[in-house]
Backbone as numpy.savetxt, mean C-alpha at the origin, in Angstrom:
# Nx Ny Nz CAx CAy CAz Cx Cy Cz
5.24 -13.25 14.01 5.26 -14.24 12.94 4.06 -14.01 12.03
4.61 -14.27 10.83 3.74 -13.69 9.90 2.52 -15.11 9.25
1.57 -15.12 9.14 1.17 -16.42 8.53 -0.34 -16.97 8.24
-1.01 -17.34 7.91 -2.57 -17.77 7.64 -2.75 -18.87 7.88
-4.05 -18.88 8.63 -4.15 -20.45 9.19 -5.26 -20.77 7.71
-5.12 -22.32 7.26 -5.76 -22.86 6.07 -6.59 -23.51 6.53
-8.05 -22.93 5.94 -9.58 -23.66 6.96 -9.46 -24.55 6.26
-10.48 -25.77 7.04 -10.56 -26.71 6.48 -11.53 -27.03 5.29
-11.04 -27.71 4.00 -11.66 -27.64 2.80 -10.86 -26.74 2.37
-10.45 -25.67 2.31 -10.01 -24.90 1.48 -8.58 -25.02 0.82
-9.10 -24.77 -0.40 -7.31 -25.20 -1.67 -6.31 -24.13 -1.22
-5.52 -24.61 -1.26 -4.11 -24.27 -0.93 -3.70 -23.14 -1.73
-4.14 -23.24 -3.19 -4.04 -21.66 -3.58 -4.78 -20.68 -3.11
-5.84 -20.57 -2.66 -6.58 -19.58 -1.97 -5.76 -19.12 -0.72
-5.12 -19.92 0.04 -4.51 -19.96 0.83 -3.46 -18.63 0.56
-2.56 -19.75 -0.36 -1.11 -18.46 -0.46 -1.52 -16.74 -0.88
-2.77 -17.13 -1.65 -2.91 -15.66 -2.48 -3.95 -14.68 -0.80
-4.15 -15.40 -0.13 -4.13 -14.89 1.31 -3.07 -13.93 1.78
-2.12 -14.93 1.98 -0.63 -14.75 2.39 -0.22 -14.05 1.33
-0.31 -13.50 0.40 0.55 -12.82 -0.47 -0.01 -11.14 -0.70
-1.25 -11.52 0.13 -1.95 -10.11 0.07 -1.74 -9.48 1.22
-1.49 -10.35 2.11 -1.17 -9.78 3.72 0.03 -9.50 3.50
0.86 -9.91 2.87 2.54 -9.87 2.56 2.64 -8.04 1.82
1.55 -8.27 1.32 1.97 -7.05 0.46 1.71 -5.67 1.15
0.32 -6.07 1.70 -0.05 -5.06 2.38 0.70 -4.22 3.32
1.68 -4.94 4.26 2.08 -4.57 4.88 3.81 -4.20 4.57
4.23 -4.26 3.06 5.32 -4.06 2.59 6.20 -4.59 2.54
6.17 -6.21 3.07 7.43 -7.02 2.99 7.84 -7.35 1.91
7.17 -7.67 0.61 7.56 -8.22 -0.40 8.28 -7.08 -1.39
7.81 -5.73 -1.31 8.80 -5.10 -1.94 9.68 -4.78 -1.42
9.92 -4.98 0.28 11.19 -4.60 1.24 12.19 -6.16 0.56
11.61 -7.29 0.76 12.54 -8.17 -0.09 13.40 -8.04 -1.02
12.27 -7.25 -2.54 12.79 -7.15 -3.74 13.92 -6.21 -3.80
13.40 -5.27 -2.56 14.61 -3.86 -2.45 16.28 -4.63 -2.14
16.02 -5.33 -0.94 17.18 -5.98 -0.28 17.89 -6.77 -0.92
16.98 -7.16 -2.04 17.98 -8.74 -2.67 19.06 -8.11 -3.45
19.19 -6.57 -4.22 20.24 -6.67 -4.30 21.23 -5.05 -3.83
22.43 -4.54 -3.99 22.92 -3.31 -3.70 22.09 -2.14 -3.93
21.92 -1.43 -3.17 21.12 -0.43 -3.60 22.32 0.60 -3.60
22.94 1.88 -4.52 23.41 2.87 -4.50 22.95 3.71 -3.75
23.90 4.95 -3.26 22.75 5.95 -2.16 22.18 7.11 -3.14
22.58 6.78 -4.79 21.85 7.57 -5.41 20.85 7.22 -6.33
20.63 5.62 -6.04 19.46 4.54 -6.83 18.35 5.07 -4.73
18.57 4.90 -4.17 18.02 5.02 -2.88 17.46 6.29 -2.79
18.08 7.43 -3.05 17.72 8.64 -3.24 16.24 8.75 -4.08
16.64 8.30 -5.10 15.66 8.18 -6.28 14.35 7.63 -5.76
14.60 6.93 -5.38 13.06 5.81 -4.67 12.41 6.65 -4.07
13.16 7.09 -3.20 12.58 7.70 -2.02 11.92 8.96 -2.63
12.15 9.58 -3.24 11.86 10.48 -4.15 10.53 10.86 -4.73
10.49 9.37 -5.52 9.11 8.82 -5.59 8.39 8.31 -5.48
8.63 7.34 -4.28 7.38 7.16 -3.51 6.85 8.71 -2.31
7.94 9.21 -2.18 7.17 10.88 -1.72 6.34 11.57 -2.91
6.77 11.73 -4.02 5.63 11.93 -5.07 4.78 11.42 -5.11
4.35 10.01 -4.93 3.07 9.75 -4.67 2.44 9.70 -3.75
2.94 9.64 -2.53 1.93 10.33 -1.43 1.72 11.59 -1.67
2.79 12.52 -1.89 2.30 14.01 -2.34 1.08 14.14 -2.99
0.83 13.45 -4.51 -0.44 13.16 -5.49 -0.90 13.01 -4.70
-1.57 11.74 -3.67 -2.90 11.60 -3.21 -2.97 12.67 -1.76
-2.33 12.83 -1.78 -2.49 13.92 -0.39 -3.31 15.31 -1.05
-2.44 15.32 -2.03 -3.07 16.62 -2.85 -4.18 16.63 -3.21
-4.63 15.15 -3.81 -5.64 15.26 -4.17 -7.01 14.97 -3.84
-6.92 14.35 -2.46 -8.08 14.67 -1.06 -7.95 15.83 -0.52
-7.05 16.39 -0.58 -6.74 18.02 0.59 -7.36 18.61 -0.60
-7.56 18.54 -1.87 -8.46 20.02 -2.62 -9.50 19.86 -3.13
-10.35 18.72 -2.53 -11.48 18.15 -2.46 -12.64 19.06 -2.63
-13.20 19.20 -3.36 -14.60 20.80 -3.07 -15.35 20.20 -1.98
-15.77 21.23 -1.02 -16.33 21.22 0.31 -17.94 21.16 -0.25
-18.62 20.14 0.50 -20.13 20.38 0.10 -20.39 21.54 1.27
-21.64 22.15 0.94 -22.02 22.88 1.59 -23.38 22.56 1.77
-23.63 23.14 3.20 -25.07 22.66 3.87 -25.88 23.74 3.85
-26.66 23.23 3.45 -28.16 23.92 2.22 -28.97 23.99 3.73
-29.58 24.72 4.00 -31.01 24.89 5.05 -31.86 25.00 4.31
-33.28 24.22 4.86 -34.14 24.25 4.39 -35.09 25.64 5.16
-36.09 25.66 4.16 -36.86 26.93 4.18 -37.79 26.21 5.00
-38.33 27.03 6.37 -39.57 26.33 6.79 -41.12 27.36 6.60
């Protein structure tokens, strides 16, 4: 069960925007938006597509990271 406990004193919008960040984080709210309506298996295709393009981008672009290199000092 998914949910935030609301300390005491604290406004109720702080609250949801809690819950809406935990919501997101973990992908339910765009798994919602996906579900609410037909998806085609060639609108599905597509998605998938690119959200692999963007992991590709950031994969790529930590994996070609320039390597520091370790300097010795002269004694």
């Amino acid at each position: 069960m998914r949910g935030v406990i609301v300390k005491k004193g604290e406004p109720v919008d702080r609250a949801l925007k809690r819950l809406k960040t935990k919501l997101d984080t973990e992908g339910i709210l765009e798994e919602m938006r996906r579900r609410r309506a037909f998806e085609t298996p060639t609108e599905r295709k597509q998605r998938k597509l690119r959200s692999a393009s963007k992991r590709n981008k950031i994969r790529w672009r930590y994996s070609n990271a320039p390597l520091t290199e370790k300097v010795e000092s002269e004694d």
